[in-house]
N, CA, C and O of each residue as an XYZ file, in Angstrom:
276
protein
N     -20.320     19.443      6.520
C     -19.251     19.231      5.575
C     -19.406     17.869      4.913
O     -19.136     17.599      3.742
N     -19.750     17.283      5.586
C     -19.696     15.496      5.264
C     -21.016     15.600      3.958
O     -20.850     15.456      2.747
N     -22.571     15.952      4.840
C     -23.665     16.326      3.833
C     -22.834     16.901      2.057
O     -22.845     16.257      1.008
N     -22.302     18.068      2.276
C     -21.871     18.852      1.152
C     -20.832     17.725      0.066
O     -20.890     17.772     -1.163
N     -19.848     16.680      0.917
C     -19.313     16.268     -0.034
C     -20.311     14.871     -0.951
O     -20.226     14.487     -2.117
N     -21.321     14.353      0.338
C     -21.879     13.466     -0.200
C     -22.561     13.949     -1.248
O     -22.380     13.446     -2.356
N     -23.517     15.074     -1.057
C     -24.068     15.711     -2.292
C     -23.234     15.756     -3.979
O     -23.435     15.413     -5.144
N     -22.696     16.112     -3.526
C     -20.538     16.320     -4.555
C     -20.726     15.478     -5.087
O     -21.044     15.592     -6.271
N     -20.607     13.995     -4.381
C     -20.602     13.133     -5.207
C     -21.644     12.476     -5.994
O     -21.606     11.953     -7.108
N     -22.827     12.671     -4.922
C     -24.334     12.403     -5.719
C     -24.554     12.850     -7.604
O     -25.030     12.259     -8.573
N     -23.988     14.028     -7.402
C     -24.290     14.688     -8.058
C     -23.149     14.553     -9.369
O     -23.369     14.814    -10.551
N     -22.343     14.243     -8.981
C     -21.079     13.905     -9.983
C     -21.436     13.048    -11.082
O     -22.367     12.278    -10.849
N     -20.840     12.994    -12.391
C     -21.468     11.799    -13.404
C     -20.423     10.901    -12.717
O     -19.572     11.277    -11.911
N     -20.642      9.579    -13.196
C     -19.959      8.111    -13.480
C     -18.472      8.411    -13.402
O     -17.844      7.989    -12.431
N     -17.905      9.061    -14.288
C     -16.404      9.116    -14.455
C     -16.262      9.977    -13.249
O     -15.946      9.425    -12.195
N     -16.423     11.043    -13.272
C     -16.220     11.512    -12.171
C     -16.188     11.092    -11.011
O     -15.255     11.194    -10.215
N     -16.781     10.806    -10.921
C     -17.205      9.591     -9.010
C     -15.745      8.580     -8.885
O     -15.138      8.382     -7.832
N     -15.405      8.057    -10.140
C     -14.360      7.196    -10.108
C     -13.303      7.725    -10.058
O     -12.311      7.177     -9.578
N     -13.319      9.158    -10.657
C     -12.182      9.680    -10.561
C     -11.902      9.870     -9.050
O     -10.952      9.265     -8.552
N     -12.749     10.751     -8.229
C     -12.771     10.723     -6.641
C     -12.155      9.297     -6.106
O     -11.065      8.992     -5.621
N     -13.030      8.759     -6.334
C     -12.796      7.219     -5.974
C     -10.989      7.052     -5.398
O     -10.396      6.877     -4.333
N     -10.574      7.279     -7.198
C      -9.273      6.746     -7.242
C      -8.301      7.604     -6.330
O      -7.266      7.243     -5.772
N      -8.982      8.955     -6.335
C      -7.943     10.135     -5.307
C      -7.958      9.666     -4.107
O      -6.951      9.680     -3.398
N      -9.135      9.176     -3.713
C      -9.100      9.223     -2.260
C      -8.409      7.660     -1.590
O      -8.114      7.391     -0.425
N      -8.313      6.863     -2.771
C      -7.064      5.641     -2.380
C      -5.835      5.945     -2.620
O      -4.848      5.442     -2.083
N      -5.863      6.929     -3.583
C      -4.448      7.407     -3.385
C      -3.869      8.123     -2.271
O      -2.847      7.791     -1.672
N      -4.568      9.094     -2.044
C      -4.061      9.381     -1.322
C      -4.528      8.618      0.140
O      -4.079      9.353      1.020
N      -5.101      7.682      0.659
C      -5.100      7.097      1.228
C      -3.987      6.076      1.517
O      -3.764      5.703      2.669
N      -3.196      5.566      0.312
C      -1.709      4.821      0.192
C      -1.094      5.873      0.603
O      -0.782      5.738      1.786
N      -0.727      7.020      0.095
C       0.148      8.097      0.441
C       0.334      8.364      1.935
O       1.434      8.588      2.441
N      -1.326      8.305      2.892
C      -0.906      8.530      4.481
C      -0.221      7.506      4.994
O       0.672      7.586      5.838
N      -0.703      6.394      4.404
C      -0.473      5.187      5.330
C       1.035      4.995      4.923
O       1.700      4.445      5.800
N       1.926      5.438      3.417
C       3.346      5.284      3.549
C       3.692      6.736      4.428
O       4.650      6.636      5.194
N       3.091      7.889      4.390
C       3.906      8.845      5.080
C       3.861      8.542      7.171
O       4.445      9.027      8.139
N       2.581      7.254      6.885
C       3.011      6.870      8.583
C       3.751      6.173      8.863
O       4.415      6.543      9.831
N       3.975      5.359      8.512
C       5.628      4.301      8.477
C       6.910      5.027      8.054
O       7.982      4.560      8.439
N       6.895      5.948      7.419
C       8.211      6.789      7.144
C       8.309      7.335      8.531
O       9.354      7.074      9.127
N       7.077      8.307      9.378
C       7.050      8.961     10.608
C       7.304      7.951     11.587
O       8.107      8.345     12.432
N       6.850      6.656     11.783
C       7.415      5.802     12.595
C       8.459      5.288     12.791
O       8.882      4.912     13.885
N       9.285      5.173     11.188
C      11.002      5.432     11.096
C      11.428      6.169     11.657
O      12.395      5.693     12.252
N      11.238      7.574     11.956
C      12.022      8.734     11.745
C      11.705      8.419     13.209
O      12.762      8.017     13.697
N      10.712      8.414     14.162
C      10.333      8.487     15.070
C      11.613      7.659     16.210
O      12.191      8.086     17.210
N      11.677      6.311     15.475
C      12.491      4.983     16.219
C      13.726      5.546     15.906
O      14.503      5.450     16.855
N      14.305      6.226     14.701
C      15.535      6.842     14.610
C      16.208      7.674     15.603
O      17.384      7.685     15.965
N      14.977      8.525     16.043
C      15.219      9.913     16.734
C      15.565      9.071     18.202
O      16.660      9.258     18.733
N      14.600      8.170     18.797
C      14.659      7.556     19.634
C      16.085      7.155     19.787
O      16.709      7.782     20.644
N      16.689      6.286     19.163
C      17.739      5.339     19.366
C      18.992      6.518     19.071
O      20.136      6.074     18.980
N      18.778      8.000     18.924
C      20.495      8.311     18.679
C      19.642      9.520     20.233
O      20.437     10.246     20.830
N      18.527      9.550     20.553
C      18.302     10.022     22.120
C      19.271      9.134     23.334
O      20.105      9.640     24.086
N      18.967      8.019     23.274
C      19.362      6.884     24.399
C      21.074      6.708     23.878
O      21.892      6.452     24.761
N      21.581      6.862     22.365
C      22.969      6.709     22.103
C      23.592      7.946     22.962
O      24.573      7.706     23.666
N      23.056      9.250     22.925
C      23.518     10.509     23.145
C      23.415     10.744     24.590
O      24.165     11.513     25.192
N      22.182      9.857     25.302
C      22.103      9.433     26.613
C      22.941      8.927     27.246
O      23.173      9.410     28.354
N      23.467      8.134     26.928
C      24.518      6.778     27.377
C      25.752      7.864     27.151
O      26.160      8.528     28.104
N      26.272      7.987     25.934
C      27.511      8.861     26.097
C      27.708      9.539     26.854
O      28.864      9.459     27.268
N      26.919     10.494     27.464
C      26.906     11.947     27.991
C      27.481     11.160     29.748
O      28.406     11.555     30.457
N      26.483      9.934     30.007
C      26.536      9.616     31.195
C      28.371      8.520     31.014
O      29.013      8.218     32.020
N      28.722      8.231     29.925
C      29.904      7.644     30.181
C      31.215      8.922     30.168
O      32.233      8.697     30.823
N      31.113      9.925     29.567
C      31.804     10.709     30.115
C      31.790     11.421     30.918
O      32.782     12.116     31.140
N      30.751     11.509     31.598
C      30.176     12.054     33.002
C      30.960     11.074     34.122
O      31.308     11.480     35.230
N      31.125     10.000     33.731
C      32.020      8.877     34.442
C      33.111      8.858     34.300
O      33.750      8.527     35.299
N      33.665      9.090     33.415
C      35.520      9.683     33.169
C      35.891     10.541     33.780
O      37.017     10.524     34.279
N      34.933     11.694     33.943
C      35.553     12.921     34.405
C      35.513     12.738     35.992
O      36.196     13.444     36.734
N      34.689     11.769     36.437
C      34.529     11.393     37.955
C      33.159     12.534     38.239
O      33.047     13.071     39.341
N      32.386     12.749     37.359
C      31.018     13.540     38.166
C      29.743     12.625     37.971
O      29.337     11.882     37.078
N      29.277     13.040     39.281
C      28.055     11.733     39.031
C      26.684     12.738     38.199
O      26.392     13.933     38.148
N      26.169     11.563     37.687
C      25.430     12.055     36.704
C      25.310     12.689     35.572
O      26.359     12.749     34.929
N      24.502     13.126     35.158
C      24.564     13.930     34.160
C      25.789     15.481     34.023
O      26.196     16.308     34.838
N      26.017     15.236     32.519
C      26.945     16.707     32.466
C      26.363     17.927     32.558
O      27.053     18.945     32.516
């Protein structure tokens, strides 16, 4: 696969090659923002886990049962 694209490009004129060029930084910006969005979402999910954690175990403590509901 790798052979076939290098060929691709061998073979590509001038503009073309640049055009590649420019796709593949684009979309190269594009992963690297859709990994910091996933690392948001990730720390989000996290912190309303341990919020939903904590609650469950403070009304687990009201009602007088130990542990989890």
């Amino acid at each position: 696969m790798i052979l076939l694209i290098t060929i691709w490009i061998f073979v590509m004129k001038k503009g073309g090659s640049l055009n590649y060029k420019q796709h593949v930084a684009e979309m190269m910006r594009v992963a690297e923002e859709q990994l910091v969005e996933m690392k948001k979402t990730n720390e989000s999910i996290a912190r309303i886990e341990g919020f939903a954690s904590n609650l469950t175990d403070e009304v687990a403590a009201m009602l007088g049962r130990p542990g989890r509901l």
